[in-house]
N, C-alpha and C positions, 0 to 999 in steps of 0.2 A: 504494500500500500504506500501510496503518498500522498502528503497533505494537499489538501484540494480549497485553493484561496476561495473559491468561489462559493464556498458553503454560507449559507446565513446562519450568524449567531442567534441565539436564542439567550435569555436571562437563565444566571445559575441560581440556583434556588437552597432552599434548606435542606432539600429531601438527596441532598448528594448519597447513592448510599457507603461512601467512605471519604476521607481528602483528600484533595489532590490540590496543584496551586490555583491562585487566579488566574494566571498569564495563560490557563487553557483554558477555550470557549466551550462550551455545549452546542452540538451539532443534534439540529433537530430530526428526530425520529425517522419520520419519512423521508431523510433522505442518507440513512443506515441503510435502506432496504436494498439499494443494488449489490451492499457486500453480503447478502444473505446470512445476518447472524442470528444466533439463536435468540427468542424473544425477550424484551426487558433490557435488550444492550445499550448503549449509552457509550456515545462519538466524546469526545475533543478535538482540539486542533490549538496547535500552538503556532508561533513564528518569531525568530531573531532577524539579526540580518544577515544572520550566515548559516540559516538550518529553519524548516519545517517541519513537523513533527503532527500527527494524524495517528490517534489513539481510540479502541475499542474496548471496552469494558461489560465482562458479566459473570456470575455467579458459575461456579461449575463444583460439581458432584467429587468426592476424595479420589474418587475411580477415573477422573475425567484429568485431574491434577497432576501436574510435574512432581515428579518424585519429592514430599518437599526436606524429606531428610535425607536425602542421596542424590546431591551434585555430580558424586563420581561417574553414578548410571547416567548426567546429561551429557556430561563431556563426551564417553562413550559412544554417546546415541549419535551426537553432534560428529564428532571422527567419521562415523560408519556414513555419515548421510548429506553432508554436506557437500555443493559441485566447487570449481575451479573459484567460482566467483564468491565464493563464500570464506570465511576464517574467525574462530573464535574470539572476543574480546574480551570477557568474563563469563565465570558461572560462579554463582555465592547463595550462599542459602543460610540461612540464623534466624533470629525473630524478631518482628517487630517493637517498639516501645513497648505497646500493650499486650505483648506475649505473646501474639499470634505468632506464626511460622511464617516462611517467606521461603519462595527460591525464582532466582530468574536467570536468563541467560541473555547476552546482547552479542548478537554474531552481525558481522559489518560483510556488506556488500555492494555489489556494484553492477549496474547496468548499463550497458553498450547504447552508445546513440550515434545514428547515419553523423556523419562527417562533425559532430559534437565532443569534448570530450566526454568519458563514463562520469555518470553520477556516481557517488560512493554514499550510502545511506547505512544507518544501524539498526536492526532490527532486534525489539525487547519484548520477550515473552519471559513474562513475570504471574507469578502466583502469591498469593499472600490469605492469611485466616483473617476474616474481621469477629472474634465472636464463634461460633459455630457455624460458618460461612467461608468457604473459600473464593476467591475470586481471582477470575484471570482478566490480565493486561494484553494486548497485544499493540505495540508501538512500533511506527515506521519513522525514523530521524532522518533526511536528509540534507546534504548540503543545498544552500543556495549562496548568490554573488559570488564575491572572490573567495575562491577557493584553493587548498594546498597552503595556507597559512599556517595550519598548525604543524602538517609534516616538515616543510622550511626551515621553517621557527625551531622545531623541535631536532630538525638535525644538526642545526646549524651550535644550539647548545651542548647536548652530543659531543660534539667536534672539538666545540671550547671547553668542555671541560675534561676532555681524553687531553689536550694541548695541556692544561696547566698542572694535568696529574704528571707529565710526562712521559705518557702513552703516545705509543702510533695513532696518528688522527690523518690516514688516507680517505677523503670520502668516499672512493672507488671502494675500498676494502670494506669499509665500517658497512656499506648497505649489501654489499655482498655476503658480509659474515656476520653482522651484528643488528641491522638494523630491524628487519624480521623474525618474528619469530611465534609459534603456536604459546599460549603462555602456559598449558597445564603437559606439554610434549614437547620438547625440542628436538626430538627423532622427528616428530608429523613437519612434513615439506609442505604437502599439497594447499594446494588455492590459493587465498587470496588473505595470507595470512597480515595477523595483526604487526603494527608498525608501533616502537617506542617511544613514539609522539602521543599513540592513545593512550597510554600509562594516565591513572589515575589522577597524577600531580600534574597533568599539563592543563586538568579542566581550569583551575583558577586565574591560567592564567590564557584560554580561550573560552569563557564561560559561555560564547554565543554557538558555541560548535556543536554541531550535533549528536556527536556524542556525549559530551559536557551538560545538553539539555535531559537527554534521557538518563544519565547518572543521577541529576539533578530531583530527575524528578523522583528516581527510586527510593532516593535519601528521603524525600520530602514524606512519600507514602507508607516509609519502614516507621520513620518517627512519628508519624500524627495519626498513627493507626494503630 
């Protein structure tokens, strides 16, 4: 999925049935129904200026639910089933403020376009207890505007600070042998694996990025749930 500007907001209300921020709208009902989700679901949509973000929410059965005490079984799952275009970013699972359970996963991809560069987007499939209720997330983060800022950026630190350790800082070398990498296997090559710019600590200081908005938000919903 990707965020689709052209949805009309609607007013958030009291009856949210958990939190999430303000910065996401409520996408009105009727116009969920071309993703065929299951009934009682409930759209968002966010926007920076460097990331979109398009979120589906609803209740799902223990049996229907991401393992929520066995991360190990997602990575797994994720290894066996993921194509070229795909590579893990995280899998974490613990519990919420209010004790519920949680686990989610955000795997980064990217789609080809005719004579375009590819979009690079994050995709968060999250589960969480609210109560005697589990609920699943599904979140699409894309980039928008200038984009490759945070890889850049991110390498370009990399580089200074292998320099002031007095390490080799070949760029050539460092993306060839350092700069990729699966983060739960460093034997897994394949796809379209994570890059050390998405590391955790680079959200603060590209907090518009899209993957910086969907960490963003995970935080938001472990704590105030």
């Amino acid at each position: 999925m990707s965020a689709d500007n052209s949805f009309n907001r609607v007013n958030r209300g009291d009856n949210e049935p958990f939190a999430i921020p303000d910065s996401y709208s409520r996408i009105p009902a009727d116009r969920l129904l071309e993703f065929q989700l299951p009934a009682g679901s409930i759209g968002y949509e966010t926007a920076t200026e460097n990331a979109t973000g398009l979120v589906v929410c609803f209740p799902v059965s223990y049996e229907e639910s991401m393992p929520l005490d066995s991360p190990d079984s997602l990575v797994d799952y994720l290894h066996s089933s993921m194509n070229e275009n795909q590579g893990i970013v995280e899998v974490k699972n613990g519990r919420c403020k209010n004790g519920g359970r949680y686990v989610y996963y955000i795997v980064k991809y990217r789609r080809e376009q005719d004579d375009l560069p590819d979009i690079v987007g994050y995709q968060l499939n999250f589960n969480f207890e609210v109560g005697n209720t589990v609920y699943f997330i599904s979140g699409s983060f894309e980039e928008e505007g200038i984009t490759g800022q945070r890889d850049s950026i991110g390498l370009m630190i990399l580089l200074n600070a292998k320099e002031q350790a007095g390490e080799p800082a070949d760029m050539q070398t460092v993306l060839e042998t350092e700069w990729f990498e699966d983060p739960y296997d460093p034997d897994y090559k394949q796809g379209f694996l994570m890059n050390q710019s998405e590391s955790p600590e680079f959200d603060s200081i590209f907090p518009a990025h899209p993957l910086s908005v969907a960490r963003a938000l995970i935080g938001f919903v472990i704590d105030r749930n």
